[in-house]
N, C-alpha and C positions, 0 to 999 in steps of 0.2 A: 479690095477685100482685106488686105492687110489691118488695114485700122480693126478690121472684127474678130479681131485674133486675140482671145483672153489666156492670161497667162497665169491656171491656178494653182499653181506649187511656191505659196505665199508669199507672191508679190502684192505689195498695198493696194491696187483698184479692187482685191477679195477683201478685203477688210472695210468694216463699218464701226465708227465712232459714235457714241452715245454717253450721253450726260447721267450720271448715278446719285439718284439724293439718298439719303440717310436722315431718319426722323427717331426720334427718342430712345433706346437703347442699343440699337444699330451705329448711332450716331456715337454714343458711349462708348461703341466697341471698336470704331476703323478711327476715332480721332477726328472725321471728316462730315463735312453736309454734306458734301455733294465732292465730285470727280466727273471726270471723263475715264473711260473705257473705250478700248479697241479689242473688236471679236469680229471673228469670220461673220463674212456676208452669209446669210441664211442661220444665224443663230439665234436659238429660242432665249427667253427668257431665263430658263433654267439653268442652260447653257453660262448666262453673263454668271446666274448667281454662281454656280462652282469656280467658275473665273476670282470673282471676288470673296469665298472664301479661301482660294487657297492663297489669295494674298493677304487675307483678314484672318488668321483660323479664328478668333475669336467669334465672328459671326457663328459659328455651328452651333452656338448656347441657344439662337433664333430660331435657326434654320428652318425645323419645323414647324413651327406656329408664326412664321411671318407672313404677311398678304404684300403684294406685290402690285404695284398701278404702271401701265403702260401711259404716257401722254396724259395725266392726271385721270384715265380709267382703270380700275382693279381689273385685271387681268391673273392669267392662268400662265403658269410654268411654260405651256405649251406654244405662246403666241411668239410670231418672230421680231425679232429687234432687227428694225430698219435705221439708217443714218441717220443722226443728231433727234433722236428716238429719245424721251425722257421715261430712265424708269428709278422707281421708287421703292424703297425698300421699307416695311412700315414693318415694326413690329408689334404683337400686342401692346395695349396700352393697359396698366393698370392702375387701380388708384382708389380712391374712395369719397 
């Protein structure tokens, strides 16, 4: 029984890494296409994005009007980020 002994006062086997792209002014705002991110096991999508603004504050000019794809599908603030989970950060596109 030993082995099933989880230890969650933030040792690493609670933590899930996931890969972050950045597309068109997002991309303008963090310098970056894409990163890796580490967030607790059972976090939402909403959850990474406040992660990465308070690393980015620049993102908050988005924040509001950006759509979000889990694993190249549009998903909702509310969906959980599982391991090596791709999510996307799209902002409005404008143009003419």
């Amino acid at each position: 029984m030993e082995g099933d002994i989880h230890n969650w006062d933030g040792d690493k086997s609670s933590l899930v890494k996931i890969k972050v792209l950045f597309f068109a002014r997002a991309r303008d705002l963090t310098s970056l296409s894409e990163m890796s991110l580490e967030v607790s096991s059972g976090s939402t999508t909403h959850d990474c994005l406040k992660n990465l603004v308070v690393k980015f504050p620049g993102l908050e000019e988005i924040q509001g009007c950006m759509v979000l794809a889990l694993n190249e599908e549009y998903t909702t603030e509310s969906a959980i980020a599982k391991e090596k989970d791709e999510l996307a950060i799209i902002p409005p596109i404008s143009g003419g």
